[in-house]
GUKEBA-932609 format. One record per residue (C-alpha): x, y negated, z. Coordinates in pm, whole numbers, m for minus. Each point is the difference from the previous one (the first is absolute). Layout:
! GUKEBA-932609
ATOM      X      Y      Z
ATOM      X      Y      Z
...
! end
This chain:
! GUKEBA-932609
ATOM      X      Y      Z
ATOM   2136   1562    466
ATOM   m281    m71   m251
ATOM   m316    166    m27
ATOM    m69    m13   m366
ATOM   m166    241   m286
ATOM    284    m14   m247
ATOM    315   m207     36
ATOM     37     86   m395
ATOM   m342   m227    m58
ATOM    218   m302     50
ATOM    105   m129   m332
ATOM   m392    m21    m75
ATOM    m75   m237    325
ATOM    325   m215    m70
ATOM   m175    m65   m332
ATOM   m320    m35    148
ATOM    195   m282    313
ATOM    159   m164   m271
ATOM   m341    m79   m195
ATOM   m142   m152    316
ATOM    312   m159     96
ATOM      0   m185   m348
ATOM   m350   m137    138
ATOM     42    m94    278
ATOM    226   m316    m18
ATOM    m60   m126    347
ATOM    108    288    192
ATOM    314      2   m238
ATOM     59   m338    173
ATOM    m32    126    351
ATOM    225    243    m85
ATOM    266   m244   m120
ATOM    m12   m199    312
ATOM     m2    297    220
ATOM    297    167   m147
ATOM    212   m362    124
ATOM   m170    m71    307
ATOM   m104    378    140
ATOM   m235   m101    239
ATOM    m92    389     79
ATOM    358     57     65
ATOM      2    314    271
ATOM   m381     52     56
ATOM   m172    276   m117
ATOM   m314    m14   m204
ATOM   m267    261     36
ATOM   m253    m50   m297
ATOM   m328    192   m102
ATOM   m169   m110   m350
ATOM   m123    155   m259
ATOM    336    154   m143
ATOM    m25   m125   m407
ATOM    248   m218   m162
ATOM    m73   m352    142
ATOM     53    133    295
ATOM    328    131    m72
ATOM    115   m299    m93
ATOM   m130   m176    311
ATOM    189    285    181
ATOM    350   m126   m201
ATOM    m62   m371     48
ATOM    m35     49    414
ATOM    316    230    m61
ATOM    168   m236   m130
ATOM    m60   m223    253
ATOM    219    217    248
ATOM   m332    223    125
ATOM     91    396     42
ATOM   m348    125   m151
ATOM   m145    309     91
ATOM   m363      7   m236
ATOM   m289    208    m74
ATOM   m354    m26   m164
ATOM   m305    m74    187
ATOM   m252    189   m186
ATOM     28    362   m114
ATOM    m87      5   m384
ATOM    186   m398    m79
ATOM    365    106     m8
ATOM    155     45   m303
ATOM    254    338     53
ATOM    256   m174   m262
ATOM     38   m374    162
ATOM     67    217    361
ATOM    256    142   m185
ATOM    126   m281   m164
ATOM     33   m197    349
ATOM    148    344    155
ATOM    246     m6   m239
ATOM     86   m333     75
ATOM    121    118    376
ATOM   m359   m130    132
ATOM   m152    217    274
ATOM   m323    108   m176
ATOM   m235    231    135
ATOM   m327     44   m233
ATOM   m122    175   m276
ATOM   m341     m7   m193
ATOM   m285    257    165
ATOM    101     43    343
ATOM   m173    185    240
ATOM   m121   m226    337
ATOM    268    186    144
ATOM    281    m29   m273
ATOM   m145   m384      8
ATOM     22    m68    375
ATOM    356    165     21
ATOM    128   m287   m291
ATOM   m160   m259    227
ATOM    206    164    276
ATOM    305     50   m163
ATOM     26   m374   m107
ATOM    m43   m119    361
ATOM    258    250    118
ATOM    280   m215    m71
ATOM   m131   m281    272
ATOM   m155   m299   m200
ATOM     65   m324     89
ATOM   m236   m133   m274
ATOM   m326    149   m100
ATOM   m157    m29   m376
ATOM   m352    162     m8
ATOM   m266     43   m262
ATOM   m292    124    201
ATOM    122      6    363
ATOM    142    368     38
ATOM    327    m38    117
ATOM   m139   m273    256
ATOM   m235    329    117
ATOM    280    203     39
ATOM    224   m225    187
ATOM   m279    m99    257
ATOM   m101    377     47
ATOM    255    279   m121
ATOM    325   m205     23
ATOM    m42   m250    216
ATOM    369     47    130
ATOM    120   m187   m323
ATOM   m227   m349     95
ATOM    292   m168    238
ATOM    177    m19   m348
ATOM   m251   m189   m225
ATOM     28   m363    m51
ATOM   m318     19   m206
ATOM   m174    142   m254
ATOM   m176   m151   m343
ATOM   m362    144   m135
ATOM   m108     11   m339
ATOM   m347     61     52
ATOM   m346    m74     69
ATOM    m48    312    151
ATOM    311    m11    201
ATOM    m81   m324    136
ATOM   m289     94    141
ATOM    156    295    187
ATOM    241   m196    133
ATOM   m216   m272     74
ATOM   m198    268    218
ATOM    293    132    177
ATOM     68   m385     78
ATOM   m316    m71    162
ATOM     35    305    241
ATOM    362    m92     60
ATOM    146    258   m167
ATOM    219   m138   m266
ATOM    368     m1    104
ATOM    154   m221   m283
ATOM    m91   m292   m172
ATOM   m129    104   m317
ATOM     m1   m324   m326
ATOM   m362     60   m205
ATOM    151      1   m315
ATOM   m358     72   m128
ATOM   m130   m334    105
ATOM    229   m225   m194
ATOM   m145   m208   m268
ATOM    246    161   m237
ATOM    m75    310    100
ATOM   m388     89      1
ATOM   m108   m282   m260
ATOM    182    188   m302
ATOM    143    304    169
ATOM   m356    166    142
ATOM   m238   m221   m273
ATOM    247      4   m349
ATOM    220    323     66
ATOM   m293    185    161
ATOM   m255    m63   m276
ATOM    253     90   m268
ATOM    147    305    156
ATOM   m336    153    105
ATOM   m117     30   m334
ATOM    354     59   m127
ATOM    m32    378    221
ATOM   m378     48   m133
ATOM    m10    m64   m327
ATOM    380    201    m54
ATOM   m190    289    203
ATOM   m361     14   m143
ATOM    101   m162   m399
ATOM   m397   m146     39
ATOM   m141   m293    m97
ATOM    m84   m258    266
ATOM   m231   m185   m220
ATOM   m355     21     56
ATOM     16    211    319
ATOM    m86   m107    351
ATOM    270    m32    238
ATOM    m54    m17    346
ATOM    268   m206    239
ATOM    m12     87    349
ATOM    169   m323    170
ATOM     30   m343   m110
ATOM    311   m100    170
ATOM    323    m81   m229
ATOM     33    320   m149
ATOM   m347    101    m45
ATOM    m58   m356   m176
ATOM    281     64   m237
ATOM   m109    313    m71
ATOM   m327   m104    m72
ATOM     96   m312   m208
ATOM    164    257   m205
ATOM   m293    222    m31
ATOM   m204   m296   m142
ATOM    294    m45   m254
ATOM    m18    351   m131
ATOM   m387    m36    m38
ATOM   m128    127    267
ATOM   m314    m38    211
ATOM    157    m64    356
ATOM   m181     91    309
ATOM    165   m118    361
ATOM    m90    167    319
ATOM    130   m253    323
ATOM    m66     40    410
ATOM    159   m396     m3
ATOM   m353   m247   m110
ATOM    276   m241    m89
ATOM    157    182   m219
ATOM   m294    142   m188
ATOM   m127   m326    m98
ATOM    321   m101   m162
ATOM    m30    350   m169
ATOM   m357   m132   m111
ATOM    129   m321   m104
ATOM    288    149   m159
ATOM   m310    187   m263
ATOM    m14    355    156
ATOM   m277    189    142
ATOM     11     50    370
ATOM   m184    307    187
ATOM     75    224    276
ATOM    186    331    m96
ATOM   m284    234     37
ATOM   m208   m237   m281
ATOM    318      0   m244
ATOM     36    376     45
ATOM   m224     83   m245
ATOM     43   m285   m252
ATOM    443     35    m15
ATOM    191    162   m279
ATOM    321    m36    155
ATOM     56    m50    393
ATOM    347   m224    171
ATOM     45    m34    300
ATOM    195   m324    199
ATOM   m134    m59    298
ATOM    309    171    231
ATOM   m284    180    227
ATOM    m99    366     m2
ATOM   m317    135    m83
ATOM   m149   m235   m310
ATOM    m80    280   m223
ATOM   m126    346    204
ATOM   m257    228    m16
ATOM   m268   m223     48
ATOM     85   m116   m377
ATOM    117    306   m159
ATOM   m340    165    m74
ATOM    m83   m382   m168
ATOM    265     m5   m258
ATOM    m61     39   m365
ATOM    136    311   m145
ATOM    378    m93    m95
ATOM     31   m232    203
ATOM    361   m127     94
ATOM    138    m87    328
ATOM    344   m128     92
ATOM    176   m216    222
ATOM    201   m321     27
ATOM     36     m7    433
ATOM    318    148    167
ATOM   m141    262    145
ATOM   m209    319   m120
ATOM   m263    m46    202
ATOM   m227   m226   m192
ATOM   m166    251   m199
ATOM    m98    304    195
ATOM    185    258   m227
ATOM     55    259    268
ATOM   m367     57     25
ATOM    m73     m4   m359
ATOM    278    248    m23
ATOM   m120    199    249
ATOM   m414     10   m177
ATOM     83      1   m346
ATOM   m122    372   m122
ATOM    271    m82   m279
ATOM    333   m176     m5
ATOM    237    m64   m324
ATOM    258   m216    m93
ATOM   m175   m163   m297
ATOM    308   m220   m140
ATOM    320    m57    210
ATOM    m51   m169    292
ATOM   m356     83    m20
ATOM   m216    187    219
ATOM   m335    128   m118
ATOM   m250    107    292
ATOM   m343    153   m125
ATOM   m244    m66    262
ATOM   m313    249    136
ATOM   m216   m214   m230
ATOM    176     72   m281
ATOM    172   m325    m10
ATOM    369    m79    m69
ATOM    230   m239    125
ATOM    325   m120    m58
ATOM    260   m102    208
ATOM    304   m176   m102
ATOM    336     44    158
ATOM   m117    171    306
ATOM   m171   m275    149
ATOM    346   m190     61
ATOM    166   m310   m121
ATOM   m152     20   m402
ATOM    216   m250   m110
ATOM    352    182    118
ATOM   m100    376     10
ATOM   m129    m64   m340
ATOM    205   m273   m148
ATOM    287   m177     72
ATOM    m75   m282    229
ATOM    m32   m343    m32
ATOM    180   m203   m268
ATOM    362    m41     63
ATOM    m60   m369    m48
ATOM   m281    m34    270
ATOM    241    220    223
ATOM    268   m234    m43
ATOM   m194   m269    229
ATOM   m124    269    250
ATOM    409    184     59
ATOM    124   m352    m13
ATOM   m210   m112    312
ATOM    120    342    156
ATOM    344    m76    m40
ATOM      1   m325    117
ATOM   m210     98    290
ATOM    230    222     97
ATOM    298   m225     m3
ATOM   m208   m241    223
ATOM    m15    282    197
ATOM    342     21     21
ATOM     54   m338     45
ATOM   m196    m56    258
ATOM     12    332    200
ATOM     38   m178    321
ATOM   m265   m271     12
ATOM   m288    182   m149
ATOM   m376   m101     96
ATOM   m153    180    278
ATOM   m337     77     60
ATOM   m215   m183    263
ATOM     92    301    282
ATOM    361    m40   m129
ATOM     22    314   m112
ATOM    218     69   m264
ATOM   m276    122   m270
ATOM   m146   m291   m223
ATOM   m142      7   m323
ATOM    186   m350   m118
ATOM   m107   m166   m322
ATOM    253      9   m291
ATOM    196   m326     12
ATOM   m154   m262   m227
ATOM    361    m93   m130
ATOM      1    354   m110
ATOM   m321    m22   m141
ATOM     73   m310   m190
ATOM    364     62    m93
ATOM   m146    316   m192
ATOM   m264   m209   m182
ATOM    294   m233   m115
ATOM    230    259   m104
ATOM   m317    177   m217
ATOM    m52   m355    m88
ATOM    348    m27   m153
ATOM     15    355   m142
ATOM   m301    m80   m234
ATOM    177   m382    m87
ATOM   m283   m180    170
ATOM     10   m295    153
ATOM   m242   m199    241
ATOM    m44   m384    183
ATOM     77    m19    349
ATOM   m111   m293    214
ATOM    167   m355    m10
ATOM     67   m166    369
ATOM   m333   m219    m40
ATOM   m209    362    m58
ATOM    166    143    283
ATOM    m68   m279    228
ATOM   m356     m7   m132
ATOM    m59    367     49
ATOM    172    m13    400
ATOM   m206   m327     74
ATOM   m345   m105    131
ATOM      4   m387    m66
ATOM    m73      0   m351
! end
């Protein structure tokens, strides 16, 4: 049984699937060939990602398929209460709803491993935490498991080196049609989707400070610059703070841009980039917010905790006046800007991200007996995403937009294999 706000929400997220559906012409696709060839037939999906309407659809493509899906959110404030509904509705096992408590939270994890996965979709690596610790009787049954995420990837990548990954897990994240538009195009637009629908301020003219110049903190940035900004980067990678500096922004350590930043995002997937050490520096209204999974980038508990005032300024807005007489803002909590305060990235950009999902999980499927193994030959592997996969997305986005491009003649493929030239 579903645990949902308001079953009678779901005419509103059936409008809201069928806007992204519209959009998203390559999962429509999938779904066609899924619904003949049902290569989920009789296994049971287990998926956690942020609960919004591209995901629903995602959820009714791998359904379609033949999966039994049993889904929740993976981040408290990103699930929409109506598209739940609307998928709940739909006879989908559904277990989230928007604002949930870490307990409420961790019981929807639960509840959508209960029914024994055999596949694994994660958006930030919880359900692969609470199979390898709380429910660890379930991991005999999982083929394998799919991650969305930088920050996933890396947890998982952890619990590989120590041998303590179970299943092999595809890095959806690290396909080329993933991170070059999802985490650089979809990032930079949602971002400032969430903060300029929250704050209704100008971005012109003010300095914005970028913590993290991977993927998403460079589209994020690039859009910055396009709004008018002055863009400030912090970086711990000297590699990837020269590109920043070659790319036109400034480039300082956090506790130098402390003082100089209008408006703060985080993107570095690590804990601890804003804390007290910068608080005291900040200009008086200045905003912070972040675009990492997880809370922890911005040290809101302590602010919290040593504000001598706290308000909610705006929706989704947190205003914390400090001993010195200073306030700051914090957007969204501290989590996920661009879904607790927006909707996501663009169904089109979402399109290429869900479709290397699916098809990731039907190689799964399809290959559930011959899987790669890890050096030891344990089961647990982090296995990059096929590059058919990779590339048979890019063609079908290819298509979708009526573009065509050269491939190689015999005589360029024979000059690109060879030596003797």
């Amino acid at each position: 049984m579903s645990k949902i706000r308001d079953i009678s929400l779901a005419p509103s997220g059936e409008r809201k699937i069928a806007w992204a559906r519209r959009y998203m012409p390559l999962l429509q696709g999938i779904e066609e060939d899924f619904r003949k060839t049902k290569p989920l037939e009789g296994l049971k999906i287990s998926l956690s990602v942020h609960m919004e309407a591209k995901t629903a659809y995602l959820c009714r493509v791998l359904e379609a398929g033949g999966a039994e899906m049993h889904v929740t959110g993976c981040n408290p404030l990103s699930t929409q209460d109506d598209v739940a509904a609307a998928l709940a509705a739909g006879g989908m096992d559904v277990s989230a709803w928007r604002g949930a408590t870490e307990e409420e939270y961790e019981d929807h994890l639960m509840t959508a491993l209960s029914a024994g996965p055999n596949i694994v979709i994660d958006d930030g690596g919880d359900l692969a935490g609470l199979l390898h610790t709380k429910m660890r009787h379930l991991l005999p049954g999982v083929i394998g498991g799919c991650e969305e995420t930088t920050t996933g990837l890396n947890r998982l990548r952890a619990m590989a080196r120590e041998g303590a990954l179970e299943y092999p897990v595809i890095a959806v994240n690290d396909a080329r049609c993933k991170y070059l538009f999802d985490n650089r195009y979809g990032t930079g637009q949602s971002v400032w989707d969430g903060i300029n629908r929250t704050t209704n301020l100008i971005v012109a003219g003010k300095c914005v400070v970028v913590a993290g110049y991977g993927w998403c903190g460079k589209g994020i940035a690039m859009r910055a610059k396009g709004f008018g900004a002055r863009v400030i980067v912090t970086e711990i990678d000297p590699v990837k703070a020269l590109e920043a500096r070659m790319d036109g922004f400034d480039v300082m350590p956090m506790s130098v841009a402390a003082s100089l930043g209008d408006l703060f995002i985080t993107a570095t997937g690590c804990c601890d980039v804003i804390t007290k050490e910068h608080f005291p520096k900040l200009k008086d209204g200045a905003i912070l917010c972040n675009a990492g999974h997880f809370n922890v980038e911005v040290d809101v508990k302590f602010l919290e905790e040593h504000a001598v005032e706290k308000y909610d300024a705006r929706p989704n807005i947190r205003g914390c006046r400090l001993v010195n007489g200073k306030t700051i803002f914090v957007l969204a909590e501290g989590r996920l800007v661009n879904l607790a305060s927006g909707d996501g990235h663009p169904a089109e950009i979402m399109d290429m991200s869900f479709a290397i999902q699916a098809l990731s999980a039907r190689y799964l499927a399809q290959h559930r007996d011959s899987l790669p193994k890890s050096e030891t030959g344990a089961r647990g592997v982090v296995l990059p995403v096929p590059k058919e996969i990779d590339e048979d997305v890019a063609h079908r986005k290819l298509r979708a937009w009526n573009i065509r491009i050269d491939t190689l003649t015999p005589l360029q493929q024979e000059y690109l294999d060879g030596w003797e030239h």
